[in-house]
C-alpha positions in Angstrom: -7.2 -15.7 0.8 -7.1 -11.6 1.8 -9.2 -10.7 4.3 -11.6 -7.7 3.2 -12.8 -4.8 5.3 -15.5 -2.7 4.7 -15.0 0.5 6.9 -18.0 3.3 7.9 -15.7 6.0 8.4 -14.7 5.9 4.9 -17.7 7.3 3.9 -18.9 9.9 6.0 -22.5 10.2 7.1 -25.5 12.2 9.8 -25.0 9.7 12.0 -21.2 10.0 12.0 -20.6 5.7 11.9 -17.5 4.3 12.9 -18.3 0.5 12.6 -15.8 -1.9 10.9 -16.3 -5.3 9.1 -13.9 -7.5 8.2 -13.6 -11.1 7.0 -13.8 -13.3 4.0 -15.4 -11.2 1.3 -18.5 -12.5 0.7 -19.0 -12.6 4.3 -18.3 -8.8 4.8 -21.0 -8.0 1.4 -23.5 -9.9 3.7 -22.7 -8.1 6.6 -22.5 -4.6 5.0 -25.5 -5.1 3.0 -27.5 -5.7 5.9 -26.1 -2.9 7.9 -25.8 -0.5 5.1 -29.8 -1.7 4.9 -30.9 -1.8 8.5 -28.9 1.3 9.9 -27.9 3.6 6.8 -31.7 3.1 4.9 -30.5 1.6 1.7 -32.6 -0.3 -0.3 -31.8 -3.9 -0.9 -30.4 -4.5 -4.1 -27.9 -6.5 -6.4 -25.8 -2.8 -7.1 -25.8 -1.9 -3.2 -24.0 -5.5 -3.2 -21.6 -4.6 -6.4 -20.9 -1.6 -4.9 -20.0 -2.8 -1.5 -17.9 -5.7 -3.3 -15.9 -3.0 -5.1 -15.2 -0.7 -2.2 -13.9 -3.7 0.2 -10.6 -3.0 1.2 -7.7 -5.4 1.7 -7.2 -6.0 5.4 -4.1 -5.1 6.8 -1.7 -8.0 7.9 -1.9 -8.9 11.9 1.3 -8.8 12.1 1.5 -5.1 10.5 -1.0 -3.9 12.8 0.2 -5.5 16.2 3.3 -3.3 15.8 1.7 0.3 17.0 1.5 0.4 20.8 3.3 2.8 22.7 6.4 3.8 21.6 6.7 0.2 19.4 8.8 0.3 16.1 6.8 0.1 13.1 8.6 -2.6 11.9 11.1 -4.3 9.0 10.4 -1.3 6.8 6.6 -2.4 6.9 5.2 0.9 7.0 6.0 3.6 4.5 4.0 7.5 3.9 3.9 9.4 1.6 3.4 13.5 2.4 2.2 15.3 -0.4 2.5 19.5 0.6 0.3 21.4 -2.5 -1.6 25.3 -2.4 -4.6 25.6 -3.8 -7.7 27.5 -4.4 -9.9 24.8 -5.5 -10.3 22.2 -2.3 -13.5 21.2 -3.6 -12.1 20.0 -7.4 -9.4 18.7 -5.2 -11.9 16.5 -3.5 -13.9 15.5 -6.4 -10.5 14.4 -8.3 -9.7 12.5 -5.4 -13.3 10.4 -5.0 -12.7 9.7 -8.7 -9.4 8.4 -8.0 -10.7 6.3 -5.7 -13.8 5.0 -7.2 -11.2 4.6 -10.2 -8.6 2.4 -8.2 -10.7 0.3 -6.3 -9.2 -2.9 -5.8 -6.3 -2.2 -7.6 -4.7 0.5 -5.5 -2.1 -0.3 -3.0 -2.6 2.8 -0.4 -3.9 2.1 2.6 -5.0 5.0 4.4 -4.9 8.8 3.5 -5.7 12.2 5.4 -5.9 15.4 3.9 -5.3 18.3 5.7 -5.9 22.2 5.8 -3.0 24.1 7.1 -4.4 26.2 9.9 -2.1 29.2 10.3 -1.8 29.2 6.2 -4.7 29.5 3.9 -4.6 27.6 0.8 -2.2 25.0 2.0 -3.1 21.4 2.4 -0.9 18.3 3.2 -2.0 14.4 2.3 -0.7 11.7 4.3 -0.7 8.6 2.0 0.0 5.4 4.0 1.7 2.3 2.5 2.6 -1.4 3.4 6.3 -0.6 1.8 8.1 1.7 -0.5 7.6 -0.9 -3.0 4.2 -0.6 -2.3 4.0 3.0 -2.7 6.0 3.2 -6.2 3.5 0.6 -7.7 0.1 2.4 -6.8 2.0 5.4 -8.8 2.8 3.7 -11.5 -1.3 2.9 -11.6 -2.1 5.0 -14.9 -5.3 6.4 -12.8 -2.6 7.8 -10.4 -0.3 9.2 -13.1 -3.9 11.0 -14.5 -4.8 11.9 -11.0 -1.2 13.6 -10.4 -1.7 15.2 -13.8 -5.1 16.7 -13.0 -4.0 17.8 -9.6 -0.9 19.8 -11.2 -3.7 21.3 -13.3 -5.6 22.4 -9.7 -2.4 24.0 -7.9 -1.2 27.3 -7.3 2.8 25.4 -8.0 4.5 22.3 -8.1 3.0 20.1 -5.1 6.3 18.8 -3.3 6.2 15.1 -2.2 8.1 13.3 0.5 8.6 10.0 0.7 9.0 9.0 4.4 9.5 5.4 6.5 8.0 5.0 9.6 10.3 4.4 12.6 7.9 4.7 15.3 3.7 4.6 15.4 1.8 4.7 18.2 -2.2 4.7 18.7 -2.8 6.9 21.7 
């Protein structure tokens, strides 16, 4: 059986909370529920539960993880991103179409991670890191037909064509 996680940081609050759960899924719902109740506020109920259940996360393989130390390959092919380069004057649609995405894939999606960014020295320009177990991976989270809409919807929100690059990992390191 997958392991689940259910991760703070993916959902941004005041108190800025970083903690991590991970286990057997029923065993994470417990264990979120009662933090989400003790630390966050939330009242106890059967939808704060659902709604944990359906954010959980698959937990990424130990073996997957254990390759990322300093200057460590990132493995057989294991790792896989996706950078997505798009302009736009509407970051905030941008952001709504993406919480739907994601509220839309839950469970089903095969993306692991994903970090948009603001261009700094160029207004209007954003890059999205998608990460990915594998290529494979990768090509069947876009063949999702919430992704296909998503990619739609997001053509409809650019100044252009966003150009994506499809990119294996040769080297990670946490620092």
């Amino acid at each position: 059986m997958t392991r689940k996680v259910a991760d703070c940081r993916n959902y941004p609050s005041e108190m800025n909370c970083t903690l991590t759960i991970s286990g057997e899924e029923d065993e994470v719902v417990r264990a979120a529920a009662e933090h989400a109740i003790s630390v966050h506020g939330h009242d106890d109920t059967p939808e704060l539960r659902d709604d944990i259940r359906r954010l959980l996360e698959d937990e990424a393989p130990a073996a997957a993880a254990a390759g990322t130390g300093a200057g460590a390959p990132a493995g057989d092919g294991m790792h896989f991103v996706q950078l997505i380069e798009f302009r736009t004057t509407k970051r905030d649609e941008v952001n709504q179409l993406i919480d739907e995405w994601e509220n839309a894939t839950g469970g089903k999606r095969t993306a692991s991670r994903a970090v948009l960014t603001a261009d700094h020295e160029q207004p209007n320009s954003y890059y999205e890191f998608v990460e990915f177990p594998s290529y494979d991976e990768a090509m069947r989270n876009s063949a999702l037909p919430e992704t296909e809409a998503l990619s739609r919807r997001m053509r409809e929100l650019c100044d252009g064509e966003p150009t994506f690059h499809n990119l294996d990992v040769v080297r990670a390191e946490k620092l």
